[in-house]
mmCIF entry with sequence, helices, sheets and N, C-alpha, C, O atoms, coordinates in Angstrom:
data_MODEL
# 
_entry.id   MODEL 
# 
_entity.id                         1 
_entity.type                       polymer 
_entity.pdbx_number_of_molecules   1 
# 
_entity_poly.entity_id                      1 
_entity_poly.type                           'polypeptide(L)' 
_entity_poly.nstd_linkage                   no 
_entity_poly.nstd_monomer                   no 
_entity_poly.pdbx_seq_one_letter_code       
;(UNK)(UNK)(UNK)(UNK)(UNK)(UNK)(UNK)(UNK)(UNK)(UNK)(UNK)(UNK)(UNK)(UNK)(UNK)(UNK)
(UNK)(UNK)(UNK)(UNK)(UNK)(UNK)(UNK)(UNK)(UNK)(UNK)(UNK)(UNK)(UNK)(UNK)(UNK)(UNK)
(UNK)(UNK)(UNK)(UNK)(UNK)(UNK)(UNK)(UNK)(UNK)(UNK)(UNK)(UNK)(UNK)(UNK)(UNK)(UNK)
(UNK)(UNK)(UNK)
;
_entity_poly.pdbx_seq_one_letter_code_can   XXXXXXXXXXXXXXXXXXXXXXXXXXXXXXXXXXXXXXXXXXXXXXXXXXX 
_entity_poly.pdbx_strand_id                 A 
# 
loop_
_entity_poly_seq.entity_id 
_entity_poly_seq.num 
_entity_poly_seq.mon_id 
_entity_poly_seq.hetero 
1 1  UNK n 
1 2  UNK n 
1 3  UNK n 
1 4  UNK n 
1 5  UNK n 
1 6  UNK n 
1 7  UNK n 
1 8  UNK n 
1 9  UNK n 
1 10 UNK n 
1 11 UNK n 
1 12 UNK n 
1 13 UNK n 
1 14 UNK n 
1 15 UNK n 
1 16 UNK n 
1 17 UNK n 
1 18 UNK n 
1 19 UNK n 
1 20 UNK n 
1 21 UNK n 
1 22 UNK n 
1 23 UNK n 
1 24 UNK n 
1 25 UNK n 
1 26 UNK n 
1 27 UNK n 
1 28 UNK n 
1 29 UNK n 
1 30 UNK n 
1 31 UNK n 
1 32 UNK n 
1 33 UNK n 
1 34 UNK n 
1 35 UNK n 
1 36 UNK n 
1 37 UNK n 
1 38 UNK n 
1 39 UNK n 
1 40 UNK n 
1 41 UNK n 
1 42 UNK n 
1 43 UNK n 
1 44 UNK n 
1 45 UNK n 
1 46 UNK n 
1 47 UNK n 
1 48 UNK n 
1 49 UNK n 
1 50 UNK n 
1 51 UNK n 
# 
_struct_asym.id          A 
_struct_asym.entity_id   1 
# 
loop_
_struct_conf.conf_type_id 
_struct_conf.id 
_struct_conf.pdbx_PDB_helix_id 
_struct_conf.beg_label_comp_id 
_struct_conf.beg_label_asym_id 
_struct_conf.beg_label_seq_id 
_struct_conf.pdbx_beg_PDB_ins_code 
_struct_conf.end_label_comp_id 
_struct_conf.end_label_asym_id 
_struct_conf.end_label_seq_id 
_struct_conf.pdbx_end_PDB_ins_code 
_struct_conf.beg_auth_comp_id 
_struct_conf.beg_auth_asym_id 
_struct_conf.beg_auth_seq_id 
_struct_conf.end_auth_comp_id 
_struct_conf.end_auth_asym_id 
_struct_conf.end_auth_seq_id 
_struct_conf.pdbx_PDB_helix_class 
_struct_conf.details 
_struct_conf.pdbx_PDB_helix_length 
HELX_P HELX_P1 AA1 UNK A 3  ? UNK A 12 ? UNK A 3  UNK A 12 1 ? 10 
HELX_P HELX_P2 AA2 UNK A 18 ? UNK A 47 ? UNK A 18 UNK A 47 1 ? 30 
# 
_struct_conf_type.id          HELX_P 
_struct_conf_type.criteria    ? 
_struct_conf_type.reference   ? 
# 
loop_
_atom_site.group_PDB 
_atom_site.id 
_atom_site.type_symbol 
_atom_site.label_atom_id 
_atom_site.label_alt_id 
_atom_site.label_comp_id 
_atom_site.label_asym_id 
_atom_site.label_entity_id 
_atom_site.label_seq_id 
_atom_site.pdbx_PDB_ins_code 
_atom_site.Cartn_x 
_atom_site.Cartn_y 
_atom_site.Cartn_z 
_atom_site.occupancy 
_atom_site.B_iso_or_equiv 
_atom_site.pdbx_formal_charge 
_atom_site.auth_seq_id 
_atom_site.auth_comp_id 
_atom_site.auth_asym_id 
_atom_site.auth_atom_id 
_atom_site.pdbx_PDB_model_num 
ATOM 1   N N  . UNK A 1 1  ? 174.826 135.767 80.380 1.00 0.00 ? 1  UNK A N  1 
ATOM 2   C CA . UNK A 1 1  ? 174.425 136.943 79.618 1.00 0.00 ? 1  UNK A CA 1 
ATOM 3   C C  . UNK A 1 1  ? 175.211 138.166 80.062 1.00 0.00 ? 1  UNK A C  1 
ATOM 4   O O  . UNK A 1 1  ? 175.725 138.859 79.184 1.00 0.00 ? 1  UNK A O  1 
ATOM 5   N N  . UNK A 1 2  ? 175.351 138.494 81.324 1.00 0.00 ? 2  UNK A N  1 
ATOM 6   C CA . UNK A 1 2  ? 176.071 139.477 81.763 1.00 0.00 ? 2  UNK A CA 1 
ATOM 7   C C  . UNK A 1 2  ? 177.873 139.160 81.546 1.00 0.00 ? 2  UNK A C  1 
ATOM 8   O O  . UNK A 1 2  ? 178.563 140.091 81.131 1.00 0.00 ? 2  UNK A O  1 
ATOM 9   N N  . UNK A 1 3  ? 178.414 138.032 81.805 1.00 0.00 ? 3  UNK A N  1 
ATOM 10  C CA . UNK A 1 3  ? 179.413 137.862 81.126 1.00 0.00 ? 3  UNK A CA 1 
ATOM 11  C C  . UNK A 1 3  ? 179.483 138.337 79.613 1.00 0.00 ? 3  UNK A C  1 
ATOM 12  O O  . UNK A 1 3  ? 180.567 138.812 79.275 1.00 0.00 ? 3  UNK A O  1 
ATOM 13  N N  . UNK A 1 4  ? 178.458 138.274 78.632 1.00 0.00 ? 4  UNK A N  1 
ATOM 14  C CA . UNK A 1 4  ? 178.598 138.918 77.104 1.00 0.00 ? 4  UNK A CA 1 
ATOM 15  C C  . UNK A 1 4  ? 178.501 139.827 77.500 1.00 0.00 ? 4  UNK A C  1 
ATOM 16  O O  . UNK A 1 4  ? 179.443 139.818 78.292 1.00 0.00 ? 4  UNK A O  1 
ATOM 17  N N  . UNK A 1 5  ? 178.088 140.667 77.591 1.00 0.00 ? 5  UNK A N  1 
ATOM 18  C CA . UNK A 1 5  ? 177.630 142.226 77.837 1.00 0.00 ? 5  UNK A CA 1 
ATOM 19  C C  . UNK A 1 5  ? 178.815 142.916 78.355 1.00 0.00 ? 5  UNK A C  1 
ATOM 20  O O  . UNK A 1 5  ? 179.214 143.898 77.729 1.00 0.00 ? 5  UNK A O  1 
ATOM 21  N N  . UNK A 1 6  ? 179.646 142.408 79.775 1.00 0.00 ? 6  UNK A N  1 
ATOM 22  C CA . UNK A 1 6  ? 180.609 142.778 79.993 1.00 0.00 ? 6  UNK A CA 1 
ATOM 23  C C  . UNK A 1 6  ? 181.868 142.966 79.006 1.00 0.00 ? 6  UNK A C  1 
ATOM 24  O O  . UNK A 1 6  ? 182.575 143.937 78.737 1.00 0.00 ? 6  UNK A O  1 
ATOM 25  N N  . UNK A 1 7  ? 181.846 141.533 78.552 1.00 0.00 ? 7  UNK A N  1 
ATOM 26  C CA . UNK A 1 7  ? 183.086 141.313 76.973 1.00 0.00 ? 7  UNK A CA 1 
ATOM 27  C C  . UNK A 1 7  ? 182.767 142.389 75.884 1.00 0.00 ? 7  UNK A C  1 
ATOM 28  O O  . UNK A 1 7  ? 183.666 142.762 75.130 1.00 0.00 ? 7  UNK A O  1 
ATOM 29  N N  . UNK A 1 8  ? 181.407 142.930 75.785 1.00 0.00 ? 8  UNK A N  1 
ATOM 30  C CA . UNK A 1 8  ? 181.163 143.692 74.630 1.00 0.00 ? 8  UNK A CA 1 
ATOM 31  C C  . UNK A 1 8  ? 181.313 144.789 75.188 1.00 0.00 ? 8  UNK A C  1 
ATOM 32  O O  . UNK A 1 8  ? 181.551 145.646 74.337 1.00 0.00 ? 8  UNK A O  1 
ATOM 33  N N  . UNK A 1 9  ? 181.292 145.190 76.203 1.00 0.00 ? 9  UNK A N  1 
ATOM 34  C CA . UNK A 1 9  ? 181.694 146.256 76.620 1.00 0.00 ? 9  UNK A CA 1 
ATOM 35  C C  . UNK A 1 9  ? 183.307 147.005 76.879 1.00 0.00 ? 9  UNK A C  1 
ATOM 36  O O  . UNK A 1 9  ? 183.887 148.033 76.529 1.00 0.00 ? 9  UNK A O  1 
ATOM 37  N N  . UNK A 1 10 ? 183.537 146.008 77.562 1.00 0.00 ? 10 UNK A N  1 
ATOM 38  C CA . UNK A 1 10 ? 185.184 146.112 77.552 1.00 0.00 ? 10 UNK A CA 1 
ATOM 39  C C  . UNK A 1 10 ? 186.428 145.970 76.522 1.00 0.00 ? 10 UNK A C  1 
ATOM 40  O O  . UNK A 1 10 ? 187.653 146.086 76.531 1.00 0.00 ? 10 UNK A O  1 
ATOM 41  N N  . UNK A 1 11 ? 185.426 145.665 75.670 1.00 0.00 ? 11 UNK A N  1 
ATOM 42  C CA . UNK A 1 11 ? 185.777 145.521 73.911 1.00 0.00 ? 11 UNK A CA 1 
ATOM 43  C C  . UNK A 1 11 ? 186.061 146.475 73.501 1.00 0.00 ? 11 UNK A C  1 
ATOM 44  O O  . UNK A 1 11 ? 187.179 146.910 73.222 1.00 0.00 ? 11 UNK A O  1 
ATOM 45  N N  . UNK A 1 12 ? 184.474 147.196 73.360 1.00 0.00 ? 12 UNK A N  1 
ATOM 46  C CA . UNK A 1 12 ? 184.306 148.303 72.836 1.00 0.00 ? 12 UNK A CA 1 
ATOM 47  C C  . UNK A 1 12 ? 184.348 149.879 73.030 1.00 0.00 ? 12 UNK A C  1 
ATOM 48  O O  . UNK A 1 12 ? 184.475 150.780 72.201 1.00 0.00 ? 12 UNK A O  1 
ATOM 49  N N  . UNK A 1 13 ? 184.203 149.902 74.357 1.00 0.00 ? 13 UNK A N  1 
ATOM 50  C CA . UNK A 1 13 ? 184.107 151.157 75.086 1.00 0.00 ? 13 UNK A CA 1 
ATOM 51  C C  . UNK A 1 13 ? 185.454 151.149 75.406 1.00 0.00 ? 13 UNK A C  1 
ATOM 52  O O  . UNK A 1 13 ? 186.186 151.808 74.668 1.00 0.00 ? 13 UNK A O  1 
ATOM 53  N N  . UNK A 1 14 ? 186.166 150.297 76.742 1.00 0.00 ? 14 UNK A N  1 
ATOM 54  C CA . UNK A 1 14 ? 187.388 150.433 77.427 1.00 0.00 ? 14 UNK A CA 1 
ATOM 55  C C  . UNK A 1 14 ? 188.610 149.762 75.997 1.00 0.00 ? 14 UNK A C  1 
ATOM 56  O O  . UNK A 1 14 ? 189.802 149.924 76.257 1.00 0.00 ? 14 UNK A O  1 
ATOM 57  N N  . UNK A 1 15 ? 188.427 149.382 75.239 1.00 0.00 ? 15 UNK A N  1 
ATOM 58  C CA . UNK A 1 15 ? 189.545 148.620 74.330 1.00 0.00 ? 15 UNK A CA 1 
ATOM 59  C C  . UNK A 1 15 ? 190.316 147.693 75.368 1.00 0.00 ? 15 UNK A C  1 
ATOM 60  O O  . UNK A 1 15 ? 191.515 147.855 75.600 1.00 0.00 ? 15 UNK A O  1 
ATOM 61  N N  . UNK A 1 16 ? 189.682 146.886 75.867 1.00 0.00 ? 16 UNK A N  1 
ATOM 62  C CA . UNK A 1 16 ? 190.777 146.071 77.027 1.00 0.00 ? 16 UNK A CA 1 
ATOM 63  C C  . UNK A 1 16 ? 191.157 145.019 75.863 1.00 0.00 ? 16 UNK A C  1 
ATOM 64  O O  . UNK A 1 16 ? 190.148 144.870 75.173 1.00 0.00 ? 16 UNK A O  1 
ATOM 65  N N  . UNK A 1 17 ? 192.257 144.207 75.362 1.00 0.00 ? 17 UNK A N  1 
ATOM 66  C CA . UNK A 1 17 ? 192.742 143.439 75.038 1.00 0.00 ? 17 UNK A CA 1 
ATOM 67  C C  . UNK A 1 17 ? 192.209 142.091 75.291 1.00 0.00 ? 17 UNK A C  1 
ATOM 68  O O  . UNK A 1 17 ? 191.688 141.566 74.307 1.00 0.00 ? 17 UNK A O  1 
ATOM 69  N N  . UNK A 1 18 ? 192.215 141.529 76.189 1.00 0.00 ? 18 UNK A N  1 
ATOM 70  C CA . UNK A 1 18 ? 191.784 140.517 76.495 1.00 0.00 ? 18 UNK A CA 1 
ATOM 71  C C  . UNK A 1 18 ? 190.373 140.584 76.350 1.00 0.00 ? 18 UNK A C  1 
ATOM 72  O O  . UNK A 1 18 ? 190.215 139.554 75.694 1.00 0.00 ? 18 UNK A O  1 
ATOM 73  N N  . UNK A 1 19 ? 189.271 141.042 76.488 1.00 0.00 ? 19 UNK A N  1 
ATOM 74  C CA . UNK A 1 19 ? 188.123 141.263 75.776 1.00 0.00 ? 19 UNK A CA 1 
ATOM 75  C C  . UNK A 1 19 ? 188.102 141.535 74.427 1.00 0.00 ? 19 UNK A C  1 
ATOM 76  O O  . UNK A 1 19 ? 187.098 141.161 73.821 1.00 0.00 ? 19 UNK A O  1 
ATOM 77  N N  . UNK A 1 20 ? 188.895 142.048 73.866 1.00 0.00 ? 20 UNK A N  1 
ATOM 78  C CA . UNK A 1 20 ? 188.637 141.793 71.906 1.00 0.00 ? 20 UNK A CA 1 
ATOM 79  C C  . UNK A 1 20 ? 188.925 140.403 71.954 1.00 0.00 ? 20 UNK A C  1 
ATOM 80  O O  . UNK A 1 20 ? 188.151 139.566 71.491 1.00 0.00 ? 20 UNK A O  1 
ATOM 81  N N  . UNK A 1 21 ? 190.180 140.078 72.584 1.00 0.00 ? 21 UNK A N  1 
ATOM 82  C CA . UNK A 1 21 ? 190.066 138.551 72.173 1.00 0.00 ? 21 UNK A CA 1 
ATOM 83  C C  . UNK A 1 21 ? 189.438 137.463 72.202 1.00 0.00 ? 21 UNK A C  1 
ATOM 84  O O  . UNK A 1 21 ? 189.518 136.581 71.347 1.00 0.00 ? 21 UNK A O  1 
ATOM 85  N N  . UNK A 1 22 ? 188.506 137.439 73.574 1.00 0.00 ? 22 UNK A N  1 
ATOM 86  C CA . UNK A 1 22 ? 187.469 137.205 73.904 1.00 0.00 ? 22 UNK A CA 1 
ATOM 87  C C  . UNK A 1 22 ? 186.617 137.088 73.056 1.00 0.00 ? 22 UNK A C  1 
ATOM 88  O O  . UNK A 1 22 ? 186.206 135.973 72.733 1.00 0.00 ? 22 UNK A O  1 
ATOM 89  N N  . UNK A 1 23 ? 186.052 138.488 72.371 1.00 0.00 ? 23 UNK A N  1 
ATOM 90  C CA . UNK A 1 23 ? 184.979 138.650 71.442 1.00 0.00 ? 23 UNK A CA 1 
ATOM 91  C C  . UNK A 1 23 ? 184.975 138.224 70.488 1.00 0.00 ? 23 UNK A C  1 
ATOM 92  O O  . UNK A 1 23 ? 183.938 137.927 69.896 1.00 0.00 ? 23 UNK A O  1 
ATOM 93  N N  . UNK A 1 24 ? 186.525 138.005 69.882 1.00 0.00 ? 24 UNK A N  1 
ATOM 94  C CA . UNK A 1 24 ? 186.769 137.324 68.342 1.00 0.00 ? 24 UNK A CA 1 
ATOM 95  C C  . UNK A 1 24 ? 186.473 135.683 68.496 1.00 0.00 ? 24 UNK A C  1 
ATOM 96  O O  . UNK A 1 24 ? 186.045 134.984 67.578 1.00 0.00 ? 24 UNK A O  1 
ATOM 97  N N  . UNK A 1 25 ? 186.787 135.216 69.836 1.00 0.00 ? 25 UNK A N  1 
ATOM 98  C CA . UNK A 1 25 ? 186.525 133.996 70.124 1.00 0.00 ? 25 UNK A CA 1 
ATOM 99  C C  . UNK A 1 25 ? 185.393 133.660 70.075 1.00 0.00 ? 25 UNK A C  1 
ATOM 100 O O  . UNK A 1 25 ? 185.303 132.584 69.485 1.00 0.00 ? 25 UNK A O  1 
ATOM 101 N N  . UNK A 1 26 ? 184.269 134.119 70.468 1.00 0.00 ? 26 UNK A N  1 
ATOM 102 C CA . UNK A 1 26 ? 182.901 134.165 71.034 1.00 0.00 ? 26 UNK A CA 1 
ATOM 103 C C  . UNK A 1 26 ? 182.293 134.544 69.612 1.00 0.00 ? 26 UNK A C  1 
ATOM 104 O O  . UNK A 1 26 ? 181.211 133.977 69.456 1.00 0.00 ? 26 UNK A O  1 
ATOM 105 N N  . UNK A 1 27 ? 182.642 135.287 68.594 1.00 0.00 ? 27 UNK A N  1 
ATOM 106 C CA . UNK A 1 27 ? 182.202 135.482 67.061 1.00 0.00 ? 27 UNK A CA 1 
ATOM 107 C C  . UNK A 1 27 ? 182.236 134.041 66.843 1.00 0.00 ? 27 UNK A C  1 
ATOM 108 O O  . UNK A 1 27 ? 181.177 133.443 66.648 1.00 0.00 ? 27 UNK A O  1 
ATOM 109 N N  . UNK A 1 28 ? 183.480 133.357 66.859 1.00 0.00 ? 28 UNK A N  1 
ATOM 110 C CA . UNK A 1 28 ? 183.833 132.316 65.759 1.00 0.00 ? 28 UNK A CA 1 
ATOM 111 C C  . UNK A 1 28 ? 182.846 130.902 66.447 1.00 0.00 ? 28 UNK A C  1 
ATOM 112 O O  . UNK A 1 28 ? 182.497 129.904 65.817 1.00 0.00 ? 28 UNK A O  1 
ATOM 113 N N  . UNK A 1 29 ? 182.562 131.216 67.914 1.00 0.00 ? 29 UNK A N  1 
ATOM 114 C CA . UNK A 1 29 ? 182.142 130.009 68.782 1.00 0.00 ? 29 UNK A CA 1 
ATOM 115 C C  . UNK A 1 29 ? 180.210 130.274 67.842 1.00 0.00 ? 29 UNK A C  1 
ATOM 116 O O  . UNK A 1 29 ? 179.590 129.315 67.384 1.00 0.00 ? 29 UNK A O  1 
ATOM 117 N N  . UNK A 1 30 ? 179.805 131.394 67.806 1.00 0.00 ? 30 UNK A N  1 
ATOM 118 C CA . UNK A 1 30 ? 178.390 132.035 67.114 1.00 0.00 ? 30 UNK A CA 1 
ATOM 119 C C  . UNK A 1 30 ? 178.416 131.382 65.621 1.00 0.00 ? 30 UNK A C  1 
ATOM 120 O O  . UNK A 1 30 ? 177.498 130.632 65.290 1.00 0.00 ? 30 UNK A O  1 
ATOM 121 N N  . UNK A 1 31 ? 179.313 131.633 64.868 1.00 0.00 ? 31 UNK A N  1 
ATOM 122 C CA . UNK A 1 31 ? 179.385 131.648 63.699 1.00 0.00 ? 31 UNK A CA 1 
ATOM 123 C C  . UNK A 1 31 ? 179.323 129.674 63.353 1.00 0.00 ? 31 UNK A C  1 
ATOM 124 O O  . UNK A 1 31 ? 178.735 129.214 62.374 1.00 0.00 ? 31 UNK A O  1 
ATOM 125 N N  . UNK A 1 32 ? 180.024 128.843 64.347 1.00 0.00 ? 32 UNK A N  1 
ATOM 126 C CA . UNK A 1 32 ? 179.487 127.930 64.496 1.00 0.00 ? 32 UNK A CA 1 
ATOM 127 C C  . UNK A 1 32 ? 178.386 127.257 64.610 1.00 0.00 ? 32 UNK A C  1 
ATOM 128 O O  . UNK A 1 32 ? 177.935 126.254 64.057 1.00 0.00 ? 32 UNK A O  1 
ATOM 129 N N  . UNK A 1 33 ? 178.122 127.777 65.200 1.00 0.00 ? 33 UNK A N  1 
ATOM 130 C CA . UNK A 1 33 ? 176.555 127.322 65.864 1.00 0.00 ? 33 UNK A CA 1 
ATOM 131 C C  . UNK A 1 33 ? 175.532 127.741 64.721 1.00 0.00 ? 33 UNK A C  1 
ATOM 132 O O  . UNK A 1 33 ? 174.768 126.867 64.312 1.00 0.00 ? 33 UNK A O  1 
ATOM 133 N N  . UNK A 1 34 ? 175.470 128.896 64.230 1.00 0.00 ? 34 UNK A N  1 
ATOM 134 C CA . UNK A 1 34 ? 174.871 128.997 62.936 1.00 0.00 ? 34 UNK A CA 1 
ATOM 135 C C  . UNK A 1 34 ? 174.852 127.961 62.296 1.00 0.00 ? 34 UNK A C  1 
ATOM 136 O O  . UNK A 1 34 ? 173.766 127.442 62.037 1.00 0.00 ? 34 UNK A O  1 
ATOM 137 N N  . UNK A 1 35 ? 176.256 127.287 61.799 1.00 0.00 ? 35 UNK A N  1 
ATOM 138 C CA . UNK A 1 35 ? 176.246 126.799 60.644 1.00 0.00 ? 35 UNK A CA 1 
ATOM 139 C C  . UNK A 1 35 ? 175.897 125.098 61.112 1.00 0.00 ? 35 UNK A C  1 
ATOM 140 O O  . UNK A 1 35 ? 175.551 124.354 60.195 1.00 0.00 ? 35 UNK A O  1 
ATOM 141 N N  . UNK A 1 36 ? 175.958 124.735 61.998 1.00 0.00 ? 36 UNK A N  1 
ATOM 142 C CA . UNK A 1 36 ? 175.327 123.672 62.766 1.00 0.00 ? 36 UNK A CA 1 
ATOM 143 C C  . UNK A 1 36 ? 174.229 123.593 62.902 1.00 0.00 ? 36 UNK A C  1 
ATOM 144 O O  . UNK A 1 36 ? 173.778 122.458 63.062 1.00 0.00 ? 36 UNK A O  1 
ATOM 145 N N  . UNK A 1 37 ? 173.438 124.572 62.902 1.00 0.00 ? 37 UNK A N  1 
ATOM 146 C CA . UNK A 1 37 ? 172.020 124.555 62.823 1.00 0.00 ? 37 UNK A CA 1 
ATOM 147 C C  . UNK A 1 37 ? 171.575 124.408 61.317 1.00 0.00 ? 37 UNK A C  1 
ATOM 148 O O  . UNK A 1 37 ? 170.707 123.679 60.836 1.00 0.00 ? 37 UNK A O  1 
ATOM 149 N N  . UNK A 1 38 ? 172.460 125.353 60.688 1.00 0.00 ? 38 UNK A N  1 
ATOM 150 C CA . UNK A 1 38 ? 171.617 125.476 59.080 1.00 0.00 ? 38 UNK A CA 1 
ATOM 151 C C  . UNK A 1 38 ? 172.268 123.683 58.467 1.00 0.00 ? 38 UNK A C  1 
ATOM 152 O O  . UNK A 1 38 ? 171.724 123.315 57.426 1.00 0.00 ? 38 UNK A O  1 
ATOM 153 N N  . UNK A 1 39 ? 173.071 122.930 58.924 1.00 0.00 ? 39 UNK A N  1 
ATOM 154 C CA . UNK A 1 39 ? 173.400 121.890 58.352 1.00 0.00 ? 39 UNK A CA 1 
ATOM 155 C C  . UNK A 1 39 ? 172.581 120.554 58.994 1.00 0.00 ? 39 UNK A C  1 
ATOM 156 O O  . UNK A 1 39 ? 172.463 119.474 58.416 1.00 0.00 ? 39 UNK A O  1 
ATOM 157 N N  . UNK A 1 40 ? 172.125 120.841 60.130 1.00 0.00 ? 40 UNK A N  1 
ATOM 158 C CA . UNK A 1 40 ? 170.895 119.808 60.587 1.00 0.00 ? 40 UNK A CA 1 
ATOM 159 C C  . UNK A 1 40 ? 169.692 120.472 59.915 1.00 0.00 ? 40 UNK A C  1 
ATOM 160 O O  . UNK A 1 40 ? 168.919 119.693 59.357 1.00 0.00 ? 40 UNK A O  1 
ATOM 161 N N  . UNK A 1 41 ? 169.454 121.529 59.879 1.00 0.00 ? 41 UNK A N  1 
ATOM 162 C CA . UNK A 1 41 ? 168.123 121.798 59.092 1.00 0.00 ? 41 UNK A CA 1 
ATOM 163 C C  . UNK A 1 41 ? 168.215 121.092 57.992 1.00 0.00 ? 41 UNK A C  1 
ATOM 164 O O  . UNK A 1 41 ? 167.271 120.341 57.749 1.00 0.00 ? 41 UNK A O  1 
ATOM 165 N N  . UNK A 1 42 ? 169.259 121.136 57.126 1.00 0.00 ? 42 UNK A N  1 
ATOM 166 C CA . UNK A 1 42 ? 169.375 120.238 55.699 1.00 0.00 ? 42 UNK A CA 1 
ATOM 167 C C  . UNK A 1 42 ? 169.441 119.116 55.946 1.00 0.00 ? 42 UNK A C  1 
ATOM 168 O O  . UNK A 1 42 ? 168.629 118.450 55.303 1.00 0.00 ? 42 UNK A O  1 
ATOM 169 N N  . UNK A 1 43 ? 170.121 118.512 56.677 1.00 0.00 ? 43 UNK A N  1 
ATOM 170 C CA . UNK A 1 43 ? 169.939 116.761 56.927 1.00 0.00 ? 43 UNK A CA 1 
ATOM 171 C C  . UNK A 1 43 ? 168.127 116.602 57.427 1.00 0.00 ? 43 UNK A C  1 
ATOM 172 O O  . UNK A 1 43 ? 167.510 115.611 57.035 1.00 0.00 ? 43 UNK A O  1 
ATOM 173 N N  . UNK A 1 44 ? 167.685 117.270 57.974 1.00 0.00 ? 44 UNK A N  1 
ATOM 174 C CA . UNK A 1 44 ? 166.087 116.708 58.301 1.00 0.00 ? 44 UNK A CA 1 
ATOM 175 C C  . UNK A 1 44 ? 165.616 116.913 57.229 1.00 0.00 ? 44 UNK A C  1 
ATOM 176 O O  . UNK A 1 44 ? 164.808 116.056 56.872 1.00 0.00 ? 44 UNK A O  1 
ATOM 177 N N  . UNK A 1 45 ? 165.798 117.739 56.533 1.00 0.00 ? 45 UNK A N  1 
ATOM 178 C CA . UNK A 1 45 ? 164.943 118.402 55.150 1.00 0.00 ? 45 UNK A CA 1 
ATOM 179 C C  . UNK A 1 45 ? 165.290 117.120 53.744 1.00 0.00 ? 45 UNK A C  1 
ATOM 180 O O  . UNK A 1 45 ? 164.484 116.535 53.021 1.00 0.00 ? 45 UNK A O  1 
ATOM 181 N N  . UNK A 1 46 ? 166.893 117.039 53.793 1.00 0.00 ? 46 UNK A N  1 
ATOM 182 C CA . UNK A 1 46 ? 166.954 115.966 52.868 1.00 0.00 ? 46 UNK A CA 1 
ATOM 183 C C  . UNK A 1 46 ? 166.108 114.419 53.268 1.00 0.00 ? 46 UNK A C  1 
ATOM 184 O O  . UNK A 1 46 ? 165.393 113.781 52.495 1.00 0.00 ? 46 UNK A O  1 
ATOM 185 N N  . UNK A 1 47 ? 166.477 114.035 54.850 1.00 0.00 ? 47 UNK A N  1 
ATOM 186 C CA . UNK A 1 47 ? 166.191 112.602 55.887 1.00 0.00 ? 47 UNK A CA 1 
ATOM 187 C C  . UNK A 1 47 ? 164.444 112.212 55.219 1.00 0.00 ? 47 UNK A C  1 
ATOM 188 O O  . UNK A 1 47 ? 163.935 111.153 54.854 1.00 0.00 ? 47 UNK A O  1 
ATOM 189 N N  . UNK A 1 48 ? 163.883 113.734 55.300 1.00 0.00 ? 48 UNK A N  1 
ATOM 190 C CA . UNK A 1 48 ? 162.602 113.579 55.347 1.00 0.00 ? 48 UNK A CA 1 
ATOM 191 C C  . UNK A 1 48 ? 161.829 114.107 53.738 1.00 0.00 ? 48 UNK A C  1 
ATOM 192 O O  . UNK A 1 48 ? 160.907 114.919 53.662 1.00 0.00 ? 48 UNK A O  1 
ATOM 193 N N  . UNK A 1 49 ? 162.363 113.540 52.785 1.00 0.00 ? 49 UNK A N  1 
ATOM 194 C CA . UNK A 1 49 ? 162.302 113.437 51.623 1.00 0.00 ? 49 UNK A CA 1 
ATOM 195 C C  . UNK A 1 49 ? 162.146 114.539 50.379 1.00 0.00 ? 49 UNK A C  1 
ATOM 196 O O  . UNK A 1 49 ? 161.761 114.488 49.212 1.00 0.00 ? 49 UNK A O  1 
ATOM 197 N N  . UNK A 1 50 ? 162.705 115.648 51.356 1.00 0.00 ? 50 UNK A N  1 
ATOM 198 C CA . UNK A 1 50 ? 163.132 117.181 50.533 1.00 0.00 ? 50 UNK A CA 1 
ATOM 199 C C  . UNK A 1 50 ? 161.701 118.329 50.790 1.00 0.00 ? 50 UNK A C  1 
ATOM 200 O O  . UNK A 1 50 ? 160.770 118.248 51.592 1.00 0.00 ? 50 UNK A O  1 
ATOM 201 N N  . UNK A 1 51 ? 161.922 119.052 50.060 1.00 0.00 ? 51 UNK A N  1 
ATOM 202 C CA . UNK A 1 51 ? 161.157 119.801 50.069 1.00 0.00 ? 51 UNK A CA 1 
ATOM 203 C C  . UNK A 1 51 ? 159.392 119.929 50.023 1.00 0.00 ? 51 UNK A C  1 
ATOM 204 O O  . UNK A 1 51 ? 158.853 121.035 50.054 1.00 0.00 ? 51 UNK A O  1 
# 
């Protein structure tokens, strides 16, 4: 947690480079995981005979 916090910080406040890049990484690693979740929610939802 303090590792994020640091990256969002050094992002945003200091503009360090290697922390935006970081952060764009860490978006796309989030933005995953979203969609991994919302696509097992649909496989249990279809598995278990819809709605």
């Amino acid at each position: 947690m303090l590792i994020a916090v640091g990256i969002v910080v050094g992002a945003v406040v200091f503009r360090w480079r290697r922390a935006i890049e970081a952060l764009r990484v860490l978006r796309r690693i989030g933005w995953a995981y979203v969609i991994a979740i919302v696509l097992l929610a649909v496989i249990y939802v279809v598995r278990d005979g819809g709605l």
